[in-house]
N, C-alpha and C positions, 0 to 999 in steps of 0.2 A: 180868879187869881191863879197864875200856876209860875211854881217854882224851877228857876232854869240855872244851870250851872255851865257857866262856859270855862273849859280846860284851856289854860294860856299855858302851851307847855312849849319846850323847845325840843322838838325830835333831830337825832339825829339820824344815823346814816343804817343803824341796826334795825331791821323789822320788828323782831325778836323784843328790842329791849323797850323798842318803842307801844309796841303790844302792852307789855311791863307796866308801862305811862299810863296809858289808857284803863288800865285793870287799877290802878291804883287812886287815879282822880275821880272813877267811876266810883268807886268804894266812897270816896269819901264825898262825895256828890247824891249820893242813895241814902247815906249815913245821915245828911244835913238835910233830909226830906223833897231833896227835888223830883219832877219829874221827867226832866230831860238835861243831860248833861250834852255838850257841841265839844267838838276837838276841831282843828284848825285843818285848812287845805295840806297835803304832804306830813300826815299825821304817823303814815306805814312810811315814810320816810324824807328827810327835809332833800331840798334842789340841791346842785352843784356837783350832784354823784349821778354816773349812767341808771334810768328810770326802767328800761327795758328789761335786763336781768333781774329787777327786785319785784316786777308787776305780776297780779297772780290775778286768777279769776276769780267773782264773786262768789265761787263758792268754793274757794281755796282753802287753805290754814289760815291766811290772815284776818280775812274777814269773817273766816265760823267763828276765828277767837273772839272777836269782838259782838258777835251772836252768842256767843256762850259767857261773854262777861256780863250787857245787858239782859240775860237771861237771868243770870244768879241774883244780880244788884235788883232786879225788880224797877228797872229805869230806861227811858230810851235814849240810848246812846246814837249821833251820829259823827264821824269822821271819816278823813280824808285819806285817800290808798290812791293808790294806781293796777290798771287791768290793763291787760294785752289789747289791743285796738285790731281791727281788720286789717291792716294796712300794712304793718310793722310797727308803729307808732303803738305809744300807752293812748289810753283816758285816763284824767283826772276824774275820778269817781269819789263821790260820797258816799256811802254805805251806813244807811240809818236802820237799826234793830230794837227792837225791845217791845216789849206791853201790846203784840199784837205785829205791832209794824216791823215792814222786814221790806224795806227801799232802797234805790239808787238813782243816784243823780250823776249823768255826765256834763262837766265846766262847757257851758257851751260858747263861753266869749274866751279866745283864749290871747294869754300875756304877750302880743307882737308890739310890746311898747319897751320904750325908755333904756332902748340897747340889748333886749333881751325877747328872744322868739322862741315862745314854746310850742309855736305850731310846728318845729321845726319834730321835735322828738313827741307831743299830746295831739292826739286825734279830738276833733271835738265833740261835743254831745250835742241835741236838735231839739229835745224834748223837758219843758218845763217841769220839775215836780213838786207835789204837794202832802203831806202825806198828817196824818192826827193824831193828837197828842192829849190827851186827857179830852176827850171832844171839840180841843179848839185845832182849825186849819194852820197850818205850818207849814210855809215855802221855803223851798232850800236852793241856797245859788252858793256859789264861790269867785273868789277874790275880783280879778277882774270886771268879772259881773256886774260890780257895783256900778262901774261906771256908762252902766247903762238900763236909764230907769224903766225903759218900755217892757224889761224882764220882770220888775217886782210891779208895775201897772197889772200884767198878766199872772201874774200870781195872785193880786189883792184881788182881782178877779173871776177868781176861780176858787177864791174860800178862804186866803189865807187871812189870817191877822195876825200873824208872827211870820216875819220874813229874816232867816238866817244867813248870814254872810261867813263863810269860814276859808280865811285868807295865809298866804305867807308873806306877808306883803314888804315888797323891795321899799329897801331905805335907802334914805337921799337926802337932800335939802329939801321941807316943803313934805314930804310922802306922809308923815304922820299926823300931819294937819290935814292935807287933801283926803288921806281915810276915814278923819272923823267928820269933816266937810261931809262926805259923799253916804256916808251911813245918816247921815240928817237928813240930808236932799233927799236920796230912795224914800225916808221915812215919812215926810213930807206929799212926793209925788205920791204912794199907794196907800196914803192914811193908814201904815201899818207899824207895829212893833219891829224894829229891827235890832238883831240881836247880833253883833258883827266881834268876831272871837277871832284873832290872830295867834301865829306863834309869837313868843316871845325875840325880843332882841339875844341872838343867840353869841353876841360879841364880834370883833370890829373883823376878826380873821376870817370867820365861818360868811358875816354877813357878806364880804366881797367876792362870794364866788355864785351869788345871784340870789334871788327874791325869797329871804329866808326869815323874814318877819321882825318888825318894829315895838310888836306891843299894843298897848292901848285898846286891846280888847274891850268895847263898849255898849250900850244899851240905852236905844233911843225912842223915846216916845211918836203918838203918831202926827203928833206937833213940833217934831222936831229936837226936843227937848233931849236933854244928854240926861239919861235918870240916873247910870253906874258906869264908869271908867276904872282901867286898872291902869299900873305903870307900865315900864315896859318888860319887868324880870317877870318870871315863873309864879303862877297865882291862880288858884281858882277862886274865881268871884260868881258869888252868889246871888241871884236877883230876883225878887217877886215879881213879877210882871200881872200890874192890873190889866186888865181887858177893855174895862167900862169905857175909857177913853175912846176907842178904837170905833165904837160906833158913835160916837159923839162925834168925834174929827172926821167920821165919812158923812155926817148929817149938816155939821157945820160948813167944812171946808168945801165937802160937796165935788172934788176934782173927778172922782170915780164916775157919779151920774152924771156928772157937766160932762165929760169927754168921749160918754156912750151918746148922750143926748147929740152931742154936736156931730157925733160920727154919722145916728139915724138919719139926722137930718140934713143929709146931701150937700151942707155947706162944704165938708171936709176934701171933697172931689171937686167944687167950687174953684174951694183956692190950689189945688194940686196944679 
């Protein structure tokens, strides 16, 4: 069993105050015995504002800060920043710290949907990561991600049984349902815990100027099962997450060994 705390916070446009955010959910996420608290994609700051001037490198002020608050709290914090990219272009970077762990994840599927192109100003990232958390494997992706389960198959594959979704994710008709659709489906496809923590609904003004989160931050079993929802305002919710299942559901449902199995066995290049 290990206790996880997902921060549904709504960042705005300050680095500085959104830092603030994170030192304060942290606090009280440490306080309530977890051992990993998740902040949401664009945690160092929400869309709609130029990315390029507010991106700092990982081993900036922004992200020591949140190395030195997971340092104090005694907890592994990970959230969402932006780094300068090779290019001119940011990364959407994750930056996971605390109890050992000191990682990053760049978004490697990035937002080229539903009107809105972030490949335009986010470099992408190529490289899956996984990193541990009280002894159990924990895969880390972001938002867009979700909708594509061949990332968290390669994940469940490489150790995880907690796979992390930390989103802004655009609202629309339909978006907040298709989020919690698509956190089931991943959890399903790689028999893992998915732990999918949004920003909050940051209101009708902010949400129109691009993908700045819905809400609904959730926790789903590796059966699919919805175990904790929150709404869509400012909330940290709290969640034990049992494990036992997790090896039950890859022994039962069996997709992980059927899809290695079917790959050995040459049918796969068969039907190609």
């Amino acid at each position: 069993m290990v206790r996880i705390a997902l921060a549904q916070i709504t960042s705005g446009a300050d680095p500085s105050a959104n830092l603030g955010l994170v030192e304060d959910y942290t606090r009280r996420a440490a306080d309530a015995g977890a051992s990993m608290v998740l902040f949401p994609e664009a945690t160092m700051s929400r869309f709609g504002v130029p990315l390029k001037p507010i991106a700092e490198p990982l081993d900036g002020p922004w992200a020591s800060g949140v190395r030195s608050i997971a340092e104090r709290s005694d907890i592994v914090v990970v959230a969402g920043m932006f780094c300068p990219g090779d290019d001119g272009r940011v990364t959407n970077t994750l930056v996971a710290a605390g109890r050992g762990v000191d990682a990053h994840y760049h978004k490697i599927h990035l937002y080229d949907a539903f009107g809105f192109t972030e490949s335009r100003t986010v470099a992408p990232g190529f490289d899956p990561v996984t990193i541990t958390v009280d002894g159990v494997g924990v895969g880390l992706t972001t938002c867009y991600d979700i909708r594509f389960p061949e990332l968290f198959v390669e994940l469940a594959n490489r150790g995880a049984q907690i796979v992390t979704v930390h989103a802004s994710w655009g609202s629309g008709p339909g978006k907040l349902e298709q989020w919690t659709l698509l956190a089931r489906a991943r959890a399903l496809d790689s028999t893992s815990v998915v732990v999918a923590v949004d920003q909050a609904y940051p209101g009708d003004e902010i949400a129109a100027v691009g993908p700045t989160g819905v809400g609904g931050s959730l926790v789903c079993s590796p059966t699919g099962d919805v175990v904790a929802a929150a709404g869509r305002d400012s909330q940290l919710l709290l969640v034990d997450v049992d494990l036992d299942p997790v090896e039950k559901a890859r022994d039962t449902i069996a997709v992980l060994r059927n899809r290695a199995e079917f790959a050995q066995s040459g049918r796969a290049q068969s039907l190609g």
